[in-house]
DSSP file (Angstrom, degrees, kcal/mol; ACC not computed):
  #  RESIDUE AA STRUCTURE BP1 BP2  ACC     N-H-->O    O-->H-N    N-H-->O    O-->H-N    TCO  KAPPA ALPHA  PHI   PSI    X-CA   Y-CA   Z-CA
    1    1 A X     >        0   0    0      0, 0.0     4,-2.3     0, 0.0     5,-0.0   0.000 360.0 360.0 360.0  -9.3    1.8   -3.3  -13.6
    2    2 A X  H >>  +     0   0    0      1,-0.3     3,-1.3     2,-0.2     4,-1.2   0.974 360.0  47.4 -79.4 -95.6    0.0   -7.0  -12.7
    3    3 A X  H 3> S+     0   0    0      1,-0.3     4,-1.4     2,-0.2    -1,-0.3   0.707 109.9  48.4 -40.0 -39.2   -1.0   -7.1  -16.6
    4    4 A X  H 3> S+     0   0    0      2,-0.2     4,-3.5     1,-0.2     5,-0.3   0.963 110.5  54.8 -74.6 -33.7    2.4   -6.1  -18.0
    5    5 A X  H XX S+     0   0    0     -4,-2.3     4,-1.9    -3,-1.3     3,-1.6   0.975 108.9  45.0 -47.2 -67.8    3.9   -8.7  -15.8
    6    6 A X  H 3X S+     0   0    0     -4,-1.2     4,-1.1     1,-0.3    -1,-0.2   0.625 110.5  57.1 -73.1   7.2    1.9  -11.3  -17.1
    7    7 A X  H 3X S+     0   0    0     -4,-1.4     4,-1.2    -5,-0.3    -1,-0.3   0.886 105.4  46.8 -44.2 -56.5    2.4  -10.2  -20.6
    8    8 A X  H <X S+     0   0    0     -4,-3.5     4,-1.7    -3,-1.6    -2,-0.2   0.691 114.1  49.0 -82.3 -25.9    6.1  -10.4  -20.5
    9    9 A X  H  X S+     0   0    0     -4,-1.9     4,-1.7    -5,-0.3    -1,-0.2   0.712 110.4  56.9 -91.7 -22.3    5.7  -14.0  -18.9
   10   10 A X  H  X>S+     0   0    0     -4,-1.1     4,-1.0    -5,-0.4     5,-0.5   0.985 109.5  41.2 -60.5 -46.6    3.2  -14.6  -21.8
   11   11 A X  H ><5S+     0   0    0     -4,-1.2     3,-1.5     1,-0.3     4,-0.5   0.913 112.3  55.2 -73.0 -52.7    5.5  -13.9  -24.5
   12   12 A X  H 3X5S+     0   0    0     -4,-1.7     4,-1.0     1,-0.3    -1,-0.3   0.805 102.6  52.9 -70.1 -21.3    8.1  -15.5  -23.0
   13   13 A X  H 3<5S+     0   0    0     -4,-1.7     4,-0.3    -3,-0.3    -1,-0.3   0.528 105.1  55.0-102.0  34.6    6.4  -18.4  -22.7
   14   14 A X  T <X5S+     0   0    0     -3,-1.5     4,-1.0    -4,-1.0    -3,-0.2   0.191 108.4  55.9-104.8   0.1    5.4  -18.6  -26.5
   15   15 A X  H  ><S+     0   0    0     -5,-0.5     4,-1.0    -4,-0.5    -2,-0.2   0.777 111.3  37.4-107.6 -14.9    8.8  -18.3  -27.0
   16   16 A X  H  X S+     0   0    0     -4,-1.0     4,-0.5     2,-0.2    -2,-0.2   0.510 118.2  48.4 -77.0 -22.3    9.7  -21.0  -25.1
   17   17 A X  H  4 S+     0   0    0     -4,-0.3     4,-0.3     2,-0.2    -3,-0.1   0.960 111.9  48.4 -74.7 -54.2    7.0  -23.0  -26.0
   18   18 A X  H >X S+     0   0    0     -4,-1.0     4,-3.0     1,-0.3     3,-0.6   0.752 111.3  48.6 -92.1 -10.3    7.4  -22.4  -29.7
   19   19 A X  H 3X S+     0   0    0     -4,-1.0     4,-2.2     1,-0.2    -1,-0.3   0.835 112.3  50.7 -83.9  -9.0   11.6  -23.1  -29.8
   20   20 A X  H 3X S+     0   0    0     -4,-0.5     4,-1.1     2,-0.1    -1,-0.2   0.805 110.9  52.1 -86.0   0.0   11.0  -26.6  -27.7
   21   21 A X  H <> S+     0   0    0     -3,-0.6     4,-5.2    -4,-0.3    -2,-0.2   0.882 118.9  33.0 -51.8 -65.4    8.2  -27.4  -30.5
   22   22 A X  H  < S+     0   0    0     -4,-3.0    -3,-0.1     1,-0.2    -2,-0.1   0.944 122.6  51.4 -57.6 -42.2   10.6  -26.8  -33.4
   23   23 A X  H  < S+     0   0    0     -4,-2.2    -1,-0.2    -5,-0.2     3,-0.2   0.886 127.8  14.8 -59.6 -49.4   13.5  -28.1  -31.3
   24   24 A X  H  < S+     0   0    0     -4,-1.1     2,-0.2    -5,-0.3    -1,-0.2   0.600 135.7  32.4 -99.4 -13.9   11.8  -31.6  -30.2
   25   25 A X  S  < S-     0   0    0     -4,-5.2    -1,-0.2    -5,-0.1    -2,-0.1  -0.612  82.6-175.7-139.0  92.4    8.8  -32.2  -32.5
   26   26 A X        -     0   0    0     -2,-0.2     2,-0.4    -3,-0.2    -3,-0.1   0.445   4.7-178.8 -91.2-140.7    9.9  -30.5  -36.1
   27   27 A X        -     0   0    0     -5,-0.1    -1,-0.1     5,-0.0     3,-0.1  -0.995  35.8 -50.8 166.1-177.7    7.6  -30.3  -38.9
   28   28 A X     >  -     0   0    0     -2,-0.4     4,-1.4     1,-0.1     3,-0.4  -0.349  51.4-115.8 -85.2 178.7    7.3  -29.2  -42.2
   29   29 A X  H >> S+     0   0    0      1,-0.2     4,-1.5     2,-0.2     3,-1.5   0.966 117.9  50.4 -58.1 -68.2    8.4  -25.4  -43.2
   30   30 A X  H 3> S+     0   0    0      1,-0.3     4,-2.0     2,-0.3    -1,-0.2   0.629 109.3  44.7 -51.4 -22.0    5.4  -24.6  -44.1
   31   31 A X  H 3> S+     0   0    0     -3,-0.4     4,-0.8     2,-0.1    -1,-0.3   0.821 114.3  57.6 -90.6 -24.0    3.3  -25.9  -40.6
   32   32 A X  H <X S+     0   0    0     -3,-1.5     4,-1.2    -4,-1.4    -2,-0.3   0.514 103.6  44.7 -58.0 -31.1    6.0  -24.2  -38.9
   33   33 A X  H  X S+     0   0    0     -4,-1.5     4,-1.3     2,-0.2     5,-0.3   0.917 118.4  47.8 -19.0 -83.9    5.3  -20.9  -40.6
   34   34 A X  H  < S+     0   0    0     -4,-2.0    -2,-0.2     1,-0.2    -3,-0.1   0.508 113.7  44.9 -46.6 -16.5    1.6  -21.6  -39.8
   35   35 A X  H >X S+     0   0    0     -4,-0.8     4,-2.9     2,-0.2     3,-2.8   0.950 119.5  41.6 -94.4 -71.9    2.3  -22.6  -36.1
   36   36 A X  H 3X S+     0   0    0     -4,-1.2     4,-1.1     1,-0.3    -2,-0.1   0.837 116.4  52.5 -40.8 -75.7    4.8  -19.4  -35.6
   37   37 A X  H 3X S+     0   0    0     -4,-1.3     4,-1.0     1,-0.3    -1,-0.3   0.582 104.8  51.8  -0.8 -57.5    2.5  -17.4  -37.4
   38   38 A X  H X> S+     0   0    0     -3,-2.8     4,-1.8    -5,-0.3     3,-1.5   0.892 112.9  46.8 -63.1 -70.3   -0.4  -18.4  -35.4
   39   39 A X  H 3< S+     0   0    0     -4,-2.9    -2,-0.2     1,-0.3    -1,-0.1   0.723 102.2  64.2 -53.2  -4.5    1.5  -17.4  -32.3
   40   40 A X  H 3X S+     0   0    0     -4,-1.1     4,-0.6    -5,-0.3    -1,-0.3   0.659 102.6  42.6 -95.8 -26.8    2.5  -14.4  -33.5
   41   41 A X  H <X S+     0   0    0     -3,-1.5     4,-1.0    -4,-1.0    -1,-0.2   0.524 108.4  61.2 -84.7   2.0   -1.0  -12.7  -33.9
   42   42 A X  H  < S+     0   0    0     -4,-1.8     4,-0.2     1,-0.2    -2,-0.1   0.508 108.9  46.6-112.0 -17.1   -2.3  -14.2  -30.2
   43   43 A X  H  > S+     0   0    0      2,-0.1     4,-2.1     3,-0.1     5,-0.5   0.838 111.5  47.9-100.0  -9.3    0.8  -12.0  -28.8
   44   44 A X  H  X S+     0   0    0     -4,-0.6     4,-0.8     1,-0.3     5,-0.4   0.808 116.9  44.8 -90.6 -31.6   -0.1   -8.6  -30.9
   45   45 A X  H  X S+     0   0    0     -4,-1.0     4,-0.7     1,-0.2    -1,-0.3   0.815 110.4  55.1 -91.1   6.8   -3.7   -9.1  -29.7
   46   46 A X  H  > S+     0   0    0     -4,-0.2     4,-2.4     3,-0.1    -2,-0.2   0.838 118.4  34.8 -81.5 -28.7   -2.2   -9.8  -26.1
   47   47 A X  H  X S+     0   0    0     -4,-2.1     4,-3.1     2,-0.2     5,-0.4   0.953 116.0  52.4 -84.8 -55.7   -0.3   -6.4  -26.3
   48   48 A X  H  X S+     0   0    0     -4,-0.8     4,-3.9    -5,-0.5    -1,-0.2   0.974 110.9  50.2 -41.5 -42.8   -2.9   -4.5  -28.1
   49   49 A X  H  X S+     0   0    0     -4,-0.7     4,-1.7    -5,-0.4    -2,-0.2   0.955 115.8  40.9 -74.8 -34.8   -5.5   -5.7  -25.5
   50   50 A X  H  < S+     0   0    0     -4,-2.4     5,-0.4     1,-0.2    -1,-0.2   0.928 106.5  61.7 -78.2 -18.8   -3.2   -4.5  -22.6
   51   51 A X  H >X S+     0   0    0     -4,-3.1     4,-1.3     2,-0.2     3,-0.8   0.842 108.3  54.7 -64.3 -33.0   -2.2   -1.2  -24.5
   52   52 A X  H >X S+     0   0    0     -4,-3.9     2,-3.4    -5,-0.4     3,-1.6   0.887 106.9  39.6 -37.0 -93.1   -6.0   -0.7  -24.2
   53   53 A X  H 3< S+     0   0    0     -4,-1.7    -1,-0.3     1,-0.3    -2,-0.2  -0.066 116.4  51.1 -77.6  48.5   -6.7   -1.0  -20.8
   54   54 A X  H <> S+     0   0    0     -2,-3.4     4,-2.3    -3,-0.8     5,-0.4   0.060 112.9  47.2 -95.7 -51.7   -3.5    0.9  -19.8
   55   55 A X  H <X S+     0   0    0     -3,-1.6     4,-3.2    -4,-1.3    -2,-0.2   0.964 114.5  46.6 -54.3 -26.6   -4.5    3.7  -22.1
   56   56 A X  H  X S+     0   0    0     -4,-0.8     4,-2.1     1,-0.2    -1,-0.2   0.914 111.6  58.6 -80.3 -28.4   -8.4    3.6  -20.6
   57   57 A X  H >> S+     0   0    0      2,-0.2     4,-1.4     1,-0.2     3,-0.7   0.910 108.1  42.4 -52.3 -53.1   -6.7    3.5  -17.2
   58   58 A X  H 3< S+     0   0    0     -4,-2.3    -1,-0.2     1,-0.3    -2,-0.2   0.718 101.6  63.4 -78.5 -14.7   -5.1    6.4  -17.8
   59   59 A X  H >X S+     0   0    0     -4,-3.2     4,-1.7    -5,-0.4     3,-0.8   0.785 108.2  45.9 -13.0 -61.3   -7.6    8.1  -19.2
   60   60 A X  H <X S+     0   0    0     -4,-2.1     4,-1.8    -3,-0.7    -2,-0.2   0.919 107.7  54.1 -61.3 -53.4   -9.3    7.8  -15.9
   61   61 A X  H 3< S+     0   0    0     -4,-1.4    -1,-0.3     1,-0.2    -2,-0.2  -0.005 103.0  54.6 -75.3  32.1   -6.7    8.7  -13.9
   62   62 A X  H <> S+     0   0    0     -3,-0.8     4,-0.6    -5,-0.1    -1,-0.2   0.401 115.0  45.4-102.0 -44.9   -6.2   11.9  -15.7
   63   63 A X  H  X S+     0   0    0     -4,-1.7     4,-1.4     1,-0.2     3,-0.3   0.837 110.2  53.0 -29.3 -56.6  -10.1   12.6  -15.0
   64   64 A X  H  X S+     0   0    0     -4,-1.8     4,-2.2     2,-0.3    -1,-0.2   0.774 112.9  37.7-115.8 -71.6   -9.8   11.7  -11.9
   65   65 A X  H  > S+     0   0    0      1,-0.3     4,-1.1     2,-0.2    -1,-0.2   0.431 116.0  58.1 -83.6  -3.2   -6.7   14.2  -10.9
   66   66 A X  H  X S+     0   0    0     -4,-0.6     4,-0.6    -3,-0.3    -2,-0.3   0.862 104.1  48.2 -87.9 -38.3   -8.3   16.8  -13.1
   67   67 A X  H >X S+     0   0    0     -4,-1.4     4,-4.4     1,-0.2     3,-0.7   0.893 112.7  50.0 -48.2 -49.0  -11.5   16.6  -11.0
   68   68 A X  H 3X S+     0   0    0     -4,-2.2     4,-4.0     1,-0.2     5,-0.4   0.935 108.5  52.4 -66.7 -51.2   -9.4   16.9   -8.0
   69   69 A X  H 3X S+     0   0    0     -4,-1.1     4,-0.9     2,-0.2    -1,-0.2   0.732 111.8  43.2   0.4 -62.8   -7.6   19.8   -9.4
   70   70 A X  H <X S+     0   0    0     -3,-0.7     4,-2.4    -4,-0.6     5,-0.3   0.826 113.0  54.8 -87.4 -55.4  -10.9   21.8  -10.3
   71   71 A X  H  X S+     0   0    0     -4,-4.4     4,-3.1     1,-0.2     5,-0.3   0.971 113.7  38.7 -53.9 -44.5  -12.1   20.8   -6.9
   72   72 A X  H  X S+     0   0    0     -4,-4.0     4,-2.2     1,-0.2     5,-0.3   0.975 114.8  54.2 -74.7 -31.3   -8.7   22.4   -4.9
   73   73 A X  H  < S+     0   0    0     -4,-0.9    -1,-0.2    -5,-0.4    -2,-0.2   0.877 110.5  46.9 -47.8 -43.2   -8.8   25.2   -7.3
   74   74 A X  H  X S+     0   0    0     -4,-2.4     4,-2.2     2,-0.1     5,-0.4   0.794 119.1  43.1 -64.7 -36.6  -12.9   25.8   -6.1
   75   75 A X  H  X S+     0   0    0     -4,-3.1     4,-1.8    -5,-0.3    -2,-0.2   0.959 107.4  53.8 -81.0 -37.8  -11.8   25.5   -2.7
   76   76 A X  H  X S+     0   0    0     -4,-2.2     4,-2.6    -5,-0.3    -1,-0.2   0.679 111.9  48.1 -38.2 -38.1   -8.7   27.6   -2.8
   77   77 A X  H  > S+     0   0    0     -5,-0.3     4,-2.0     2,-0.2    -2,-0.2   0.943 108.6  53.3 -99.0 -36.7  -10.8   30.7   -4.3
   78   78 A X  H  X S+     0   0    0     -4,-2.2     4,-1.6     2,-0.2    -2,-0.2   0.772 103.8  54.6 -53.6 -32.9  -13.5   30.4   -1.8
   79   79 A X  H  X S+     0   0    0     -4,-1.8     4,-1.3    -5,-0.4     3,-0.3   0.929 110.2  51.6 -71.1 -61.5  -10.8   30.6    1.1
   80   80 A X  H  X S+     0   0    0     -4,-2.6     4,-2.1     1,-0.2    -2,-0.2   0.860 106.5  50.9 -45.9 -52.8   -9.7   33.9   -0.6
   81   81 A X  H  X S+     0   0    0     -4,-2.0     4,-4.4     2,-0.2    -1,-0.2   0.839 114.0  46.2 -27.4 -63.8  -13.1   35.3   -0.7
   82   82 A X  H  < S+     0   0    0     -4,-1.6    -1,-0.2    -3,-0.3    -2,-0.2   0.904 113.9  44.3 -43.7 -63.1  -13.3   34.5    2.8
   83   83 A X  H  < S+     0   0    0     -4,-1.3    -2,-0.2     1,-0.2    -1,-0.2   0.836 118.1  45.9 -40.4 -72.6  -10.1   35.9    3.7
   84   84 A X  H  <        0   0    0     -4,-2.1    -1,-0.2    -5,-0.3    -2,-0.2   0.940 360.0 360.0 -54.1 -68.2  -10.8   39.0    1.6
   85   85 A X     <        0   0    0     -4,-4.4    -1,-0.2    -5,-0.1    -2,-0.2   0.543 360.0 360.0 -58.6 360.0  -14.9   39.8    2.9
């Protein structure tokens, strides 16, 4: 959750950033485009890059609880066995 936090506190401040730019230092349309523009791909590769590593995280922790799974499953039929012989 550490990474979504500082996501949402990136974005918000490139959204703060970018209306006290326009607000106090203006510019022409067209660098103002280029500027938004800019700021607008550096947050889709900040979310793509945390939609990674959340998806490889869970990836792992689906391994992880599948291994453990397999393992109580092993252990479970080897208690019957006992039980049973």
């Amino acid at each position: 959750m550490e990474k979504t936090d500082s996501l949402v506190w990136f974005l918000t401040g490139a959204a703060v950033g970018a209306a006290v730019a326009l607000l106090y230092a203006p510019q022409s349309g067209k660098d103002t485009r280029r500027y938004l523009g800019k700021k607008a791909k550096q947050g889709r590769e900040a979310v793509g890059d945390v939609s990674r590593e959340a998806l490889d995280k869970g990836r792992e922790l689906y391994e992880k609880g599948r291994k453990m799974a397999d393992d109580a499953a092993d252990l479970f039929e080897r208690g019957r066995r006992l039980v049973e012989g």
